[in-house]
C-alpha positions as CSV (number, residue, x, y, z in Angstrom):
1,X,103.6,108.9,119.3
2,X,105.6,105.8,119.1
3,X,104.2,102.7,117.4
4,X,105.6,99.1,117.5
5,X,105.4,97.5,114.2
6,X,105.0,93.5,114.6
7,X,104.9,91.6,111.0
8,X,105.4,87.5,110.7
9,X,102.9,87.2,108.1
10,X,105.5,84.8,105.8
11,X,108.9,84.4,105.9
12,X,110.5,87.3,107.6
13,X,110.0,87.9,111.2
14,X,110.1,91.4,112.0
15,X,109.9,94.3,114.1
16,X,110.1,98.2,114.3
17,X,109.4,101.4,116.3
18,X,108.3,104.5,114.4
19,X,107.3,107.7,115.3
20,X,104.1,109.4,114.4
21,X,103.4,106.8,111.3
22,X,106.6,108.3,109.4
23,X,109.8,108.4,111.4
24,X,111.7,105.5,111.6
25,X,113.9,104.5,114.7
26,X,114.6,100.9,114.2
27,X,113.5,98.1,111.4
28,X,114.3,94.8,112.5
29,X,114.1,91.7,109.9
30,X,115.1,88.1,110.0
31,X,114.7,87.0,106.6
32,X,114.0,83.2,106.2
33,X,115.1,83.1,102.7
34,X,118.5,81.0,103.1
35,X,116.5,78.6,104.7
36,X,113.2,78.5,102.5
37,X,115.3,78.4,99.1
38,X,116.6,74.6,99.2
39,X,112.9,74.1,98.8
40,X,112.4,76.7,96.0
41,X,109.7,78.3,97.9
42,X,108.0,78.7,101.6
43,X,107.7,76.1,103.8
44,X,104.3,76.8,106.2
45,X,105.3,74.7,109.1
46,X,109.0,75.8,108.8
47,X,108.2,79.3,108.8
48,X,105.9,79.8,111.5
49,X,108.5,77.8,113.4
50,X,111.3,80.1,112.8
51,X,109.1,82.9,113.6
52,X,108.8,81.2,116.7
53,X,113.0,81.5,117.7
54,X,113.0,84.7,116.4
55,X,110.5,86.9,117.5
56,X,111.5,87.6,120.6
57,X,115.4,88.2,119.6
58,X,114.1,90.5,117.2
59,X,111.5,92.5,119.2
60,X,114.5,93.0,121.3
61,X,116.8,94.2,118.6
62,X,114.1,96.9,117.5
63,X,113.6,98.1,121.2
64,X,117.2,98.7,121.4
65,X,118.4,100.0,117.9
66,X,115.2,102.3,118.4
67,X,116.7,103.2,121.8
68,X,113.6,102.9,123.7
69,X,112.2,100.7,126.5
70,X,108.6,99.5,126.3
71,X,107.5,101.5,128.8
72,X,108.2,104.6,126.1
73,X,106.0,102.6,123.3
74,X,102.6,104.1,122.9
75,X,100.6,101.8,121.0
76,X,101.6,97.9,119.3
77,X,100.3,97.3,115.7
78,X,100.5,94.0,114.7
79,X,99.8,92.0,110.8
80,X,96.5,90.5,111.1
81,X,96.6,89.2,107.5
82,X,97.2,88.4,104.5
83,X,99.5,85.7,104.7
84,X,100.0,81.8,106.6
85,X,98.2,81.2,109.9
86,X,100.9,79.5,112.3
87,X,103.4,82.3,110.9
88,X,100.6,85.5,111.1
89,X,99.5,84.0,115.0
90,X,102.6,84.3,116.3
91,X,103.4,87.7,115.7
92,X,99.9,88.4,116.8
93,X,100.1,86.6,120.3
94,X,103.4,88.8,120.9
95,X,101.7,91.6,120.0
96,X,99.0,90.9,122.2
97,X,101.0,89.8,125.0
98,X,103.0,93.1,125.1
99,X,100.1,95.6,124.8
100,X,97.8,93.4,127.3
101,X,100.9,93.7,129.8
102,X,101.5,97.5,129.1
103,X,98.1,98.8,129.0
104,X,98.7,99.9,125.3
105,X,96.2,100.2,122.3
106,X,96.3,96.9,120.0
107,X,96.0,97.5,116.4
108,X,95.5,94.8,113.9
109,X,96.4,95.8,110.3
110,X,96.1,94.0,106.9
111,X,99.7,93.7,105.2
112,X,98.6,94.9,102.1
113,X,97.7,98.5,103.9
114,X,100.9,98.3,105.5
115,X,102.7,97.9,102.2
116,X,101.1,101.1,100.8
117,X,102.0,103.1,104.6
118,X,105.8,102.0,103.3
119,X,105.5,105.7,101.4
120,X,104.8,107.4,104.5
121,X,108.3,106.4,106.0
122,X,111.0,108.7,106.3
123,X,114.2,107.8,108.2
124,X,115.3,111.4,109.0
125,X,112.9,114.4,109.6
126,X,111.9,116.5,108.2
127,X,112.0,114.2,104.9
128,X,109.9,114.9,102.0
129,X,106.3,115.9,102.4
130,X,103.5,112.9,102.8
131,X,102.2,112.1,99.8
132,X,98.9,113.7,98.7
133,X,95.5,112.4,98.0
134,X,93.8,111.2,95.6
135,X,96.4,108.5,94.9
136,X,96.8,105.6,92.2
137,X,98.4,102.8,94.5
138,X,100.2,99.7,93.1
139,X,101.1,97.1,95.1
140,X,102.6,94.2,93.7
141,X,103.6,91.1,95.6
142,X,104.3,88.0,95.6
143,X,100.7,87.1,96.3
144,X,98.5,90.4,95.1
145,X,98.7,92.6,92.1
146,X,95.8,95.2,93.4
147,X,95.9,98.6,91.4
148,X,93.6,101.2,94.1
149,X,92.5,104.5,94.1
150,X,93.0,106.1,97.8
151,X,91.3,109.5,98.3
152,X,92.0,109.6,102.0
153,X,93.5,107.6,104.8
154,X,91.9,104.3,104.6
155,X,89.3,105.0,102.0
156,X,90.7,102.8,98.9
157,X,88.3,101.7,96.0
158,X,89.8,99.2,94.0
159,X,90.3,99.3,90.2
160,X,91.6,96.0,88.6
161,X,94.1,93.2,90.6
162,X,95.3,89.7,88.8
163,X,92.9,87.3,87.5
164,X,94.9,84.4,88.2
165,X,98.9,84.5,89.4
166,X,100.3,87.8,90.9
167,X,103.7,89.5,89.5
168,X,105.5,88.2,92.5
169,X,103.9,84.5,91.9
170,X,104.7,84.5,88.1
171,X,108.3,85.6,88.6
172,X,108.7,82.9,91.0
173,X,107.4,80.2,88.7
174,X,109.6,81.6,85.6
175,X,112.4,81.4,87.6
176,X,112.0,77.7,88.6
177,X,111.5,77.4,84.9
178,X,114.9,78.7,84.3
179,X,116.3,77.4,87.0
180,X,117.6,80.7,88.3
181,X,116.5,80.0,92.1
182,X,114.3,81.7,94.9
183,X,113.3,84.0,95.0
184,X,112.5,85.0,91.6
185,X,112.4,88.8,91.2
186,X,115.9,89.8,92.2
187,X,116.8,86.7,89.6
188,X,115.6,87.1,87.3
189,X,116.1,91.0,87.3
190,X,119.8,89.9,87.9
191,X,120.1,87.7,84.6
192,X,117.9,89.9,82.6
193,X,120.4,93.0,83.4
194,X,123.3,90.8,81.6
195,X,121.6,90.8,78.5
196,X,121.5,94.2,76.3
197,X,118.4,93.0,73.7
198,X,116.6,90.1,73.8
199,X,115.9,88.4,70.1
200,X,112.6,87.3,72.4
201,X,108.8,88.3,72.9
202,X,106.0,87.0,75.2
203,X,102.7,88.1,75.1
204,X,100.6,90.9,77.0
205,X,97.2,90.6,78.5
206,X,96.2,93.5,78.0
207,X,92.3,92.6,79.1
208,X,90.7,95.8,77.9
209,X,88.6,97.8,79.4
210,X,89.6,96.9,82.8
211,X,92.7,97.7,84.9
212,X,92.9,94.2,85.7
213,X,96.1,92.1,85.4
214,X,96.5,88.2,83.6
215,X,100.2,86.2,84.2
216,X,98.9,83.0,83.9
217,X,99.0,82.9,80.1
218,X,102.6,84.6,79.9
219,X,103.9,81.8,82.5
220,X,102.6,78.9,80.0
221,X,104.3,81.2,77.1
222,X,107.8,81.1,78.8
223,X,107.2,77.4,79.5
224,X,106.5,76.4,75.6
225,X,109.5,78.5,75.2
226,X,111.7,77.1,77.4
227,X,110.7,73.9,75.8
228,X,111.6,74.9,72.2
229,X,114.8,77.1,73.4
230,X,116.4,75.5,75.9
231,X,116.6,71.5,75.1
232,X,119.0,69.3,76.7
233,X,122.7,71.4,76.3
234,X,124.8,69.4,74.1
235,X,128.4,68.5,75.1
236,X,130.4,70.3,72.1
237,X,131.9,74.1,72.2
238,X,129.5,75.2,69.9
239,X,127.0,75.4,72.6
240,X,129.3,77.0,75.5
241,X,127.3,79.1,77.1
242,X,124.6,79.2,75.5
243,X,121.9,78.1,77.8
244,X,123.1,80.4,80.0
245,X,122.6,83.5,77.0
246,X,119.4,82.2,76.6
247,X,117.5,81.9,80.0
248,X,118.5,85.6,80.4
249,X,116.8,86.3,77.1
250,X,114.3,84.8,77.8
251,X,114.0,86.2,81.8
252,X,114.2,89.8,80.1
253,X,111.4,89.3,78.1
254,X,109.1,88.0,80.2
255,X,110.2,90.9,82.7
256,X,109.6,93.5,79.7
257,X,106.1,92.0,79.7
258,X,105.1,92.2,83.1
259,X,106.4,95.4,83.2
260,X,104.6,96.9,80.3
261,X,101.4,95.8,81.7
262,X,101.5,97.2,85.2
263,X,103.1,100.6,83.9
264,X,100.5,101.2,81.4
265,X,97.6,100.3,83.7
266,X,99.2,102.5,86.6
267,X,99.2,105.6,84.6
268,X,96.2,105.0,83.3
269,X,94.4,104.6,85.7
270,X,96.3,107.6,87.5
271,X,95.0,110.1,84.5
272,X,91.7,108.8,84.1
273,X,91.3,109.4,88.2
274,X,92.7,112.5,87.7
275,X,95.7,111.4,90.6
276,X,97.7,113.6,92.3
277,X,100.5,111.2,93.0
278,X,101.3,107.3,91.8
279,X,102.6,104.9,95.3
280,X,104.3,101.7,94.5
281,X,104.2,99.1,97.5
282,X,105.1,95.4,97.6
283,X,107.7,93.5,96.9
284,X,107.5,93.5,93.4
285,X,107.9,97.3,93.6
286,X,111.8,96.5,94.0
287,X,112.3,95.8,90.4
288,X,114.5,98.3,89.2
289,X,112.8,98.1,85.8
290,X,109.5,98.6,87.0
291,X,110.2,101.8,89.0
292,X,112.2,103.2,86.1
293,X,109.3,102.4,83.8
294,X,106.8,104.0,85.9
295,X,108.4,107.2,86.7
296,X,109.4,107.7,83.2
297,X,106.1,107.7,81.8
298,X,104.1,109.1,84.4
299,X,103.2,112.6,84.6
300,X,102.6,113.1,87.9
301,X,105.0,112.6,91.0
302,X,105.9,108.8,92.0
303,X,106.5,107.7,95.6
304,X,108.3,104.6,95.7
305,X,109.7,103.1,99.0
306,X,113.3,102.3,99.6
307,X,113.8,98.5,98.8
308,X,114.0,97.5,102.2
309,X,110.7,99.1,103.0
310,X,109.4,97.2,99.3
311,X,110.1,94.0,101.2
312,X,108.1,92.8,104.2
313,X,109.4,94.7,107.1
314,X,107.2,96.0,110.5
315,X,107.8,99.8,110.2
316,X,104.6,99.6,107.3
317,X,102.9,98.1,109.7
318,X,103.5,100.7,112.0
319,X,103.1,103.6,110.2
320,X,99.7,102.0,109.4
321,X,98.7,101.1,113.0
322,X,99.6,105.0,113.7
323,X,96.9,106.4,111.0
324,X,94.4,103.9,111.9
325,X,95.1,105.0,115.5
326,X,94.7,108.7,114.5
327,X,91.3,107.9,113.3
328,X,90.2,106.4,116.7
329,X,90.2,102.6,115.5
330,X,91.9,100.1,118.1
331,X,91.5,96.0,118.1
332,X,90.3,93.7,120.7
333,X,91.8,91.4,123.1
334,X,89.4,89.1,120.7
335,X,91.4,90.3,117.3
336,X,92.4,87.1,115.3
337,X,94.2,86.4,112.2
338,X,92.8,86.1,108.6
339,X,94.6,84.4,106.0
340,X,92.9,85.5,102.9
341,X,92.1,89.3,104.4
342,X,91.6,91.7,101.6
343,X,92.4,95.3,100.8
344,X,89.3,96.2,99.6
């Protein structure tokens, strides 16, 4: 069965064609970040504009890298939400407007889902085996830190998720603070990587007894830090470069931090529930560290997507649709978009 993948729910406009919810023929992606980044961050109005030029070019793009006219499509699964409205209603009035003119099944799906279906994808068969259930899943973004327990296809129970800022939002904010740019996780993984050792150390919430995650209170740390560390540079050679040393210091401590607390609580959470395998989704699931971290300490196998497939893409979204399809669920012609749709 081949599924059309649709995702606009942010800044990248997407699309994809994969085959029985693992095989991917195409993945499509405009990425809006060159445009978003002279503003340090997203733009609503702006995105769901460029969504609007692009969608169609890159529909197009998918269809042919895939090889395969719509007619050969089986069923369109489309982001229904999280994320902003005019950027999440455009690829869902595509999506609509393709299946409703092919006679195909509509499938809404939450991105979040989608993220965690980004371990299902394979990009040459017969690829690894699927990964088994139970399942710890973490998926880190830049808006959600959810840590879930998934004992079958769409049955998720959810264990702890961030009290306040997610990873992705925290990284974000540190890099403004150290004027590194947007978006914040590959720079701030890029400056910490320069530094060996950092002479620095931020805090942990650890919150006990729950798997849930705090970043709030590290952000204000870095910020009293950057305060006290990085002052006005002087003009003399005795500070040449130093700023420079510093904010990476500084960017690989609070990275150490926010990793420590999402590795510990993943494979906690994965031997208390007794786990057969530990997913990483999101975006945040790129971070070299973090992936390094996890599989390190954890005794039990890891998935972890490509980076590509970490990122917001549309063949998540159609492996998703595909399962959900499996299991007899299809949308309405009704199906609208929800901004602040939840996992669980």
């Amino acid at each position: 069965m081949k599924v059309l993948g649709i995702e606009s729910s942010c800044d990248e406009t997407a699309a994809a064609v994969v085959v029985d919810g693992r095989l991917v023929l195409s993945n499509a992606i405009f990425s809006q970040i060159a445009i978003h980044a002279q503003y340090g961050g997203v733009v609503p109005e702006v995105a769901s504009r460029q969504h609007t030029l692009s969608i169609i070019p890159i529909l197009r793009r998918a269809l042919d890298d895939a090889g395969v006219g719509l007619a050969e499509i089986d069923a369109v699964a489309v982001t229904r939400g999280p994320g902003l409205v005019g950027s999440l209603l455009v690829g869902l009035n595509v999506a609509k407007g393709v299946a409703f003119q092919r006679g195909l099944p509509l499938i809404g799906v939450n991105h979040l889902e989608g993220h965690i279906y980004a371990n299902w994808l394979i990009e040459q068969g017969p690829g690894p085996p699927p990964p088994q259930f139970p399942l710890i899943c973490l998926v880190v973004s830049g808006a959600h830190s959810d840590l879930v327990l998934m004992t079958e296809h769409e049955q998720y129970q959810l264990l702890g998720r961030s009290l306040d800022d997610a990873a992705g939002e925290a990284f974000d904010k540190v890099s403004r603070l150290l004027g590194l740019g947007y978006p914040g996780g590959p720079a701030i993984q890029r400056v910490a990587a320069s530094t060996e050792a950092t002479p620095f150390h931020l805090p942990r919430a650890w919150l006990r007894g729950t798997y849930d995650f705090s970043f709030s209170g590290l952000k204000t740390a870095v910020l009293h830090m950057v305060q006290k560390e990085l002052p006005e540079p002087r003009q003399d050679a005795q500070t040449e470069g130093a700023p420079e040393r510093i904010a990476a210091e500084i960017a690989a401590a609070f990275q150490e931090s926010v990793v420590d607390v999402l590795a510990t609580k993943t494979v906690a959470a994965a031997k208390r529930h007794r786990a057969k395998e530990i997913l990483l989704a999101g975006g945040v699931a790129a971070n070299k560290p973090l992936r390094e971290r996890i599989i390190q300490t954890s005794p039990i196998p890891v998935h972890v997507p490509r980076p590509i497939y970490c990122t917001d893409n549309a063949a998540m979204i159609a492996s998703a649709g595909y399962f959900k399809l499996s299991e007899g669920r299809r949308s309405g012609w009704d199906l609208d978009v929800t901004t602040t749709l939840k996992l669980v």
